[in-house]
C-alpha positions as CSV (number, residue, x, y, z in Angstrom):
1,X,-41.6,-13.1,-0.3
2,X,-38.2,-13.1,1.5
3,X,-35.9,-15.7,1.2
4,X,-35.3,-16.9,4.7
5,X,-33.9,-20.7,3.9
6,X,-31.8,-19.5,1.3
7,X,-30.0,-16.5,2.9
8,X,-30.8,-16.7,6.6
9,X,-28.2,-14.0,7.5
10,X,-30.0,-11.3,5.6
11,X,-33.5,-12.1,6.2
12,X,-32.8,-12.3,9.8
13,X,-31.7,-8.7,9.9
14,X,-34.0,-7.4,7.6
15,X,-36.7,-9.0,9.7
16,X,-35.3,-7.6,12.7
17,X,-34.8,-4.2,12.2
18,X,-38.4,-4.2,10.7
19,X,-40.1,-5.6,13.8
20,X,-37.8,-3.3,16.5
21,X,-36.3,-6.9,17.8
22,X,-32.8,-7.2,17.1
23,X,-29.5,-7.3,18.2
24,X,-26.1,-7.0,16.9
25,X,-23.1,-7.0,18.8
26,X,-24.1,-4.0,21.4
27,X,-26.4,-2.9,19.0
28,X,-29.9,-3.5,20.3
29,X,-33.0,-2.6,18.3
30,X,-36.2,-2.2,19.9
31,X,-38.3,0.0,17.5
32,X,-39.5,-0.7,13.8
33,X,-36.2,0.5,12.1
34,X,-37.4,1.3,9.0
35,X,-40.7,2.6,9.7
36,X,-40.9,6.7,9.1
37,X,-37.6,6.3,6.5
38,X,-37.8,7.3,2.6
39,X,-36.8,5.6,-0.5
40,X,-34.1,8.7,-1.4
41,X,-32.9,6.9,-4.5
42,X,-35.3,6.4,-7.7
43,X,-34.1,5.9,-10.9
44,X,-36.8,5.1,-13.6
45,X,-36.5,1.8,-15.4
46,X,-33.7,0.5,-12.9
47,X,-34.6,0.1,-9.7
48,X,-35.6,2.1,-5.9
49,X,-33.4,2.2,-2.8
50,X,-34.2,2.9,0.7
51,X,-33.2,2.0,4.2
52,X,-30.7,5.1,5.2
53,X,-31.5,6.6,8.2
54,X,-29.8,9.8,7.0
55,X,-31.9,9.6,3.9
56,X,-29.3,10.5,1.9
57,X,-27.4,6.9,1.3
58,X,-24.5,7.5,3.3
59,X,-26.2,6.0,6.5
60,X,-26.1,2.3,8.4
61,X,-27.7,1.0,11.4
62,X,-23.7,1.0,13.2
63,X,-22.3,-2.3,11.6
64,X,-21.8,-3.8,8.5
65,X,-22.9,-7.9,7.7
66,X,-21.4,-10.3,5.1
67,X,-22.5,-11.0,2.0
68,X,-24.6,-14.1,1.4
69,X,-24.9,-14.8,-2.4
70,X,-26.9,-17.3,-3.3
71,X,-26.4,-18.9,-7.1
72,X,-29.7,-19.7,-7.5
73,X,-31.0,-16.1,-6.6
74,X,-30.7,-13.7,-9.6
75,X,-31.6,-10.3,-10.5
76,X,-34.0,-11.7,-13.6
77,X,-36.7,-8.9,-13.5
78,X,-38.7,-6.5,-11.7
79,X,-39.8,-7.1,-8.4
80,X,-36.1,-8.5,-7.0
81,X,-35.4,-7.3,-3.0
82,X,-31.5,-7.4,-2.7
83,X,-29.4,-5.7,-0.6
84,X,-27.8,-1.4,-1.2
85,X,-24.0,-1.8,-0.4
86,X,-20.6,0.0,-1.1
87,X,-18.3,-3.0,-1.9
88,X,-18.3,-6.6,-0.6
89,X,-19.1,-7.1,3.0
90,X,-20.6,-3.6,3.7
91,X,-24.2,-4.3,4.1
92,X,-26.2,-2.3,6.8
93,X,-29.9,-1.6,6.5
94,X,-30.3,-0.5,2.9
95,X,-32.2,-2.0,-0.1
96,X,-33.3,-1.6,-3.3
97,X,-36.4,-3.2,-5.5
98,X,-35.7,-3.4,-9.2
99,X,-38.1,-2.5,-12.2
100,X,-36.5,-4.6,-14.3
101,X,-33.7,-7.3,-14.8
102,X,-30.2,-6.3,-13.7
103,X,-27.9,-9.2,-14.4
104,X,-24.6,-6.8,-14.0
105,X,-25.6,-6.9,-10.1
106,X,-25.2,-10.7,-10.0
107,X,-22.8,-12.0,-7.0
108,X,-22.7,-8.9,-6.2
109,X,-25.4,-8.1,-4.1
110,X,-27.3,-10.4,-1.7
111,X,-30.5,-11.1,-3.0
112,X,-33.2,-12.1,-0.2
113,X,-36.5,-11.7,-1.7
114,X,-38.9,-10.6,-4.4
115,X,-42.3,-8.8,-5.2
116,X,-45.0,-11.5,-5.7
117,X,-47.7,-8.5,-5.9
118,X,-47.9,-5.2,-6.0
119,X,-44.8,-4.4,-8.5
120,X,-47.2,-1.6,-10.0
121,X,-46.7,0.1,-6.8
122,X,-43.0,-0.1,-6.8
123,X,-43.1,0.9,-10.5
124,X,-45.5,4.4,-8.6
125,X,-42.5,5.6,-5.5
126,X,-40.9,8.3,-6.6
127,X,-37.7,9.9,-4.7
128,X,-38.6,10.9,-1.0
129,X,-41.7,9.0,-0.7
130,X,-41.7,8.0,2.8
131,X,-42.2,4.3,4.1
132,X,-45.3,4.3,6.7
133,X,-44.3,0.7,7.7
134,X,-43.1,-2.4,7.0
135,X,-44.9,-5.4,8.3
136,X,-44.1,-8.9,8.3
137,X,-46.5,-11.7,7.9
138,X,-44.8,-15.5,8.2
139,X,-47.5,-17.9,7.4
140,X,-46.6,-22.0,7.4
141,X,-44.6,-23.7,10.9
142,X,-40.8,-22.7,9.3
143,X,-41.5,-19.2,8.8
144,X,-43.4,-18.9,12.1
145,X,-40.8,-20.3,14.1
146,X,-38.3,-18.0,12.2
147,X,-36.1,-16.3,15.3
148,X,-34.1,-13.0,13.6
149,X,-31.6,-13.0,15.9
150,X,-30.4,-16.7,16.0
151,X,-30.9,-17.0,12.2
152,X,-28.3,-14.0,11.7
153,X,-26.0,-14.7,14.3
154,X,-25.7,-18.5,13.0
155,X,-24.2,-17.6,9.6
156,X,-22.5,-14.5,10.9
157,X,-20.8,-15.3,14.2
158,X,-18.5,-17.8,12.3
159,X,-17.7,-15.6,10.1
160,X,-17.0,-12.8,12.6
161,X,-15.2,-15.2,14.2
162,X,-13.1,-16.1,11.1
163,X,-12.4,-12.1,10.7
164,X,-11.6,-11.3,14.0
165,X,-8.6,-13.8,13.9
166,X,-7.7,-12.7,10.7
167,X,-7.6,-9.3,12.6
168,X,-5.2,-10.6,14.9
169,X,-3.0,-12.4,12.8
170,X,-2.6,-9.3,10.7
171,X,-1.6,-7.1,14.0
172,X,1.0,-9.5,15.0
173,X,2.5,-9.3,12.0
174,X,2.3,-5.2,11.9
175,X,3.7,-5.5,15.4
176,X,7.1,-7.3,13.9
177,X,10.0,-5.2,11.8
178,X,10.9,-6.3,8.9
179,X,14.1,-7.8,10.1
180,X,11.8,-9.9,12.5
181,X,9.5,-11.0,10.0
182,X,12.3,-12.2,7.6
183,X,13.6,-14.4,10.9
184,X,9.7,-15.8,11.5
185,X,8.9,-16.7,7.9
186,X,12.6,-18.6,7.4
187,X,11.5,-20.5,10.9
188,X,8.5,-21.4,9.7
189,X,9.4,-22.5,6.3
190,X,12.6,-24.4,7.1
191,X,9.6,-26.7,10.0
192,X,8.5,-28.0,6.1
193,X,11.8,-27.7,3.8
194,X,14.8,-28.3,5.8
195,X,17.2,-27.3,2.8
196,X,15.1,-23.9,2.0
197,X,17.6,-20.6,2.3
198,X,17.2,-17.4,2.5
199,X,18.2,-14.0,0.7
200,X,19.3,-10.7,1.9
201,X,15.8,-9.1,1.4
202,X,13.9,-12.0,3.2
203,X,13.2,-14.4,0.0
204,X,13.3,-17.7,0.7
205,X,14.0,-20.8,-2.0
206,X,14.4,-24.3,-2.1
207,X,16.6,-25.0,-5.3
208,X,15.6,-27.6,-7.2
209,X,17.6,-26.8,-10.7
210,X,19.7,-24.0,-11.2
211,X,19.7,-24.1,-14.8
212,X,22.6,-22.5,-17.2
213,X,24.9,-20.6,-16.1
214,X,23.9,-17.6,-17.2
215,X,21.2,-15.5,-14.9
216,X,19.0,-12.8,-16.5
217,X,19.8,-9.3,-16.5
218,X,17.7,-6.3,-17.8
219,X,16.5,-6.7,-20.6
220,X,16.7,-10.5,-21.1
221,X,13.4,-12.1,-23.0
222,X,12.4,-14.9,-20.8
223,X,9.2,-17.5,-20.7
224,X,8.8,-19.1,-17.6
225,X,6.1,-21.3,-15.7
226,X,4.5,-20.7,-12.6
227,X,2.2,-21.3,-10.0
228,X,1.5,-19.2,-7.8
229,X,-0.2,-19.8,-4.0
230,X,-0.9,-18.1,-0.9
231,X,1.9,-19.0,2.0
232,X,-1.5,-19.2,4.9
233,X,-3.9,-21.3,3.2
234,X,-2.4,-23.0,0.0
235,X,-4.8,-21.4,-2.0
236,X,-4.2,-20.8,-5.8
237,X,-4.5,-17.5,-7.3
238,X,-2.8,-17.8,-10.5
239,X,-1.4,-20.3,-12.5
240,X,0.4,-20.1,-16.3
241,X,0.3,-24.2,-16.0
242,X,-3.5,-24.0,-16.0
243,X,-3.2,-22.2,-19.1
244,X,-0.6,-24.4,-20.5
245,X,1.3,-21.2,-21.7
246,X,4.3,-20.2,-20.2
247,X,4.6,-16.3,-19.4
248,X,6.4,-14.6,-21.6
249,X,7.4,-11.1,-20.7
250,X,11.2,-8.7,-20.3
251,X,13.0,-9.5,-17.6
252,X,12.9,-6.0,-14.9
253,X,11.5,-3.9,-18.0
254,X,7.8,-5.2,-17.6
255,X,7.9,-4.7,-14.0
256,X,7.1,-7.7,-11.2
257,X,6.3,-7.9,-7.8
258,X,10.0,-7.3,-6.0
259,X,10.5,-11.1,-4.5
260,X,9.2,-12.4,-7.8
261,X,12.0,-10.7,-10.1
262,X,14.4,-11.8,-7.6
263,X,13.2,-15.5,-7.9
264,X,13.4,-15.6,-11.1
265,X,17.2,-14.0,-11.0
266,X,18.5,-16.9,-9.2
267,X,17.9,-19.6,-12.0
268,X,19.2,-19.9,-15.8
269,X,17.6,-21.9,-18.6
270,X,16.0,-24.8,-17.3
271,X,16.2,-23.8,-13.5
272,X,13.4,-24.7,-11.2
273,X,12.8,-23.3,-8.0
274,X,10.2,-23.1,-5.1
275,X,10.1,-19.3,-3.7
276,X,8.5,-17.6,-0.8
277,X,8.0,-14.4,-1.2
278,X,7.2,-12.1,2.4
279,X,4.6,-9.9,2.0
280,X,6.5,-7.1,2.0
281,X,8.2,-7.9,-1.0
282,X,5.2,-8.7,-2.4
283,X,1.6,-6.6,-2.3
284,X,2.2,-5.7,1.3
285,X,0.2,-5.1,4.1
286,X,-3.1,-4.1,2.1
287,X,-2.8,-7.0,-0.3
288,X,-4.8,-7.1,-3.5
289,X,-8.5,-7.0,-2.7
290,X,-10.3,-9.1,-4.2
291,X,-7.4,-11.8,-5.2
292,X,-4.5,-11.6,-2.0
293,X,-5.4,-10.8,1.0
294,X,-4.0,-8.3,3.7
295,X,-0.3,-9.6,4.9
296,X,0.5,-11.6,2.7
297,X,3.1,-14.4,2.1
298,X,3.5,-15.8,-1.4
299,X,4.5,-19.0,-2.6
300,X,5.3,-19.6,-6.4
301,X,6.6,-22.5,-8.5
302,X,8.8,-21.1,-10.9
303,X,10.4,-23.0,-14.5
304,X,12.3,-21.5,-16.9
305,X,11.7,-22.4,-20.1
306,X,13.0,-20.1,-22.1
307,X,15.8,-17.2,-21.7
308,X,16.9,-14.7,-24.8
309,X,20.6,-13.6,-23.5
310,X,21.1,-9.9,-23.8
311,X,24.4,-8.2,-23.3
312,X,23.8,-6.3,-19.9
313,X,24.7,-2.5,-20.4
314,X,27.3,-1.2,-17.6
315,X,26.2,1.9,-18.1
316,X,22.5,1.5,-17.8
317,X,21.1,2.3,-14.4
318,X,18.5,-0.2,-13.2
319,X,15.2,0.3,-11.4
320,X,13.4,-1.1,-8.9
321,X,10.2,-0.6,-7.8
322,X,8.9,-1.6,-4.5
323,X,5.5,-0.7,-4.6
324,X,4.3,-3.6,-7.5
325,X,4.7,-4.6,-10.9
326,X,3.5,-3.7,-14.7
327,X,3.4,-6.3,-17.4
328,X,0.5,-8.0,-19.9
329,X,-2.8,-7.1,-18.2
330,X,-3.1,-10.9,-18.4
331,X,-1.4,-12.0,-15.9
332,X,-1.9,-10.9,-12.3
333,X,0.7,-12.3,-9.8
């Protein structure tokens, strides 16, 4: 049974391909896709994959869909249809059938159906056996007047949409140096806080509380507060607020993002300050997938509640490191 009210997207191009009536972007369909393929991947007790057209796994129909994950849809037992991908967002035309529960796959593969009889048959194909044809019955008004094509392109034209000015967002910003980025994110910062300035290297604060008079160094044992959002959307990736534990850590010896460290060098004990951070001085044009995106900007919050001084050693040369940070694995600015 296919789940086509639940995840509409993916049963619309399952259905699609398997009836030879489809379309996605200019590619057009008119043939039973997966009629004549193999299930090339079998592995007893787990599960059985099919769908490539190279029959070897490394094969799509010529685009890649979104993923649809439902939270009501788990992998449970045998019997569960959900979609073959390489990472989020790269489904094509592949699937597998479990033979058992698989709980570790959960949210992480778009489940659209399940074996209501015949699961002794999946439990039979073994690697290579060849699919004669896949047929689709729709019985009741709903499933009748289920279209493919509209059903997929509903859910995924906004989100192509989305993307595609993502896209372009991003190659403006590749477009500009670095110089003219620094200039555009000041601009567009100062429209909101008129008293914000900005650094040498493209940081930009608004001071609320300097603090002592005394600035860390390296070396210095500090515990501050933060939180930490993205400069597009607002959105919060990491707070120590919400853990009502202030981050303790070495000041340039457990190694930060660049604009972070140089936030936090601005204020004493006590200080407060509101940062942006350009993505360059921060996880740069390929973000952090699956937590910052491409491109982008940071915002963070930043107390200090706590500074150790440490005589600063002339003689000590100091790092820095443009390429990211190291510190406790649990915390992930």
């Amino acid at each position: 049974m296919l789940e086509y009210q639940k995840t509409p997207m993916t049963v619309g191009n399952f259905v699609g391909l398997a009836e030879g009536n489809f379309k996605v972007g200019d590619k057009v369909f008119s043939k039973p896709y997966y009629d004549g393929l193999i299930f090339h991947r079998v592995i007893k007790d787990f599960m059985i994959q099919g769908g490539c057209p190279k029959g070897d796994g490394t094969g799509d129909p010529g685009y890649k869909f979104y993923d649809e994950i439902e939270s009501e849809l788990k992998h449970t037992g045998p019997g569960i249809l959900s979609m073959a991908n390489s990472g989020p967002g790269t489904n094509g035309s592949q699937f597998f059938i479990t033979h058992k529960a698989t709980p570790w796959l959960d949210g992480k593969h778009t489940i659209f159906g399940h074996v209501v009889k015949g699961q002794d048959v999946v439990d039979a194909i073994a690697q290579g056996d060849k699919i004669n044809s896949v047929r689709i019955v729709r019985k009741g008004d709903k499933a009748t007047a289920f279209n493919a094509i509209n059903e997929f392109e509903k859910v995924y034209g906004p989100l192509k949409a989305e993307d595609d000015k993502k896209n372009e967002a991003y190659a403006k910003i590749a477009a500009m140096t670095e110089d003219q980025y620094k200039e555009y994110m000041y601009k567009e910062v100062k429209k909101e806080f008129k008293k914000a300035k900005m650094t040498k290297s493209g940081l930009v604060y608004i001071m609320e509380k300097a603090g002592g008079k005394a600035k860390p160094v390296q070396g210095t044992k500090l515990s501050i507060h933060y939180v930490g959002t993205l400069r597009a959307d607002g959105k919060k990736f990491d707070s120590s607020r919400d853990r009502n534990q202030p981050m303790a850590f070495v000041y340039k010896e457990q190694r930060m993002i660049p604009g972070f460290e140089e936030g936090i060098g601005l204020l004493g004990l006590g200080g407060k300050a509101k940062i942006f951070i350009p993505y360059f001085q921060a996880y740069g044009k390929g973000g952090r997938p699956g937590a910052i995106p491409p491109y982008s900007d940071l915002v963070f919050e930043i107390e200090v509640v706590m500074m150790e001084e440490t005589p600063k050693d002339e003689n000590k040369k100091e790092e820095h490191n443009h390429d990211g940070h190291k510190h406790d694995e649990n915390h992930k600015h």
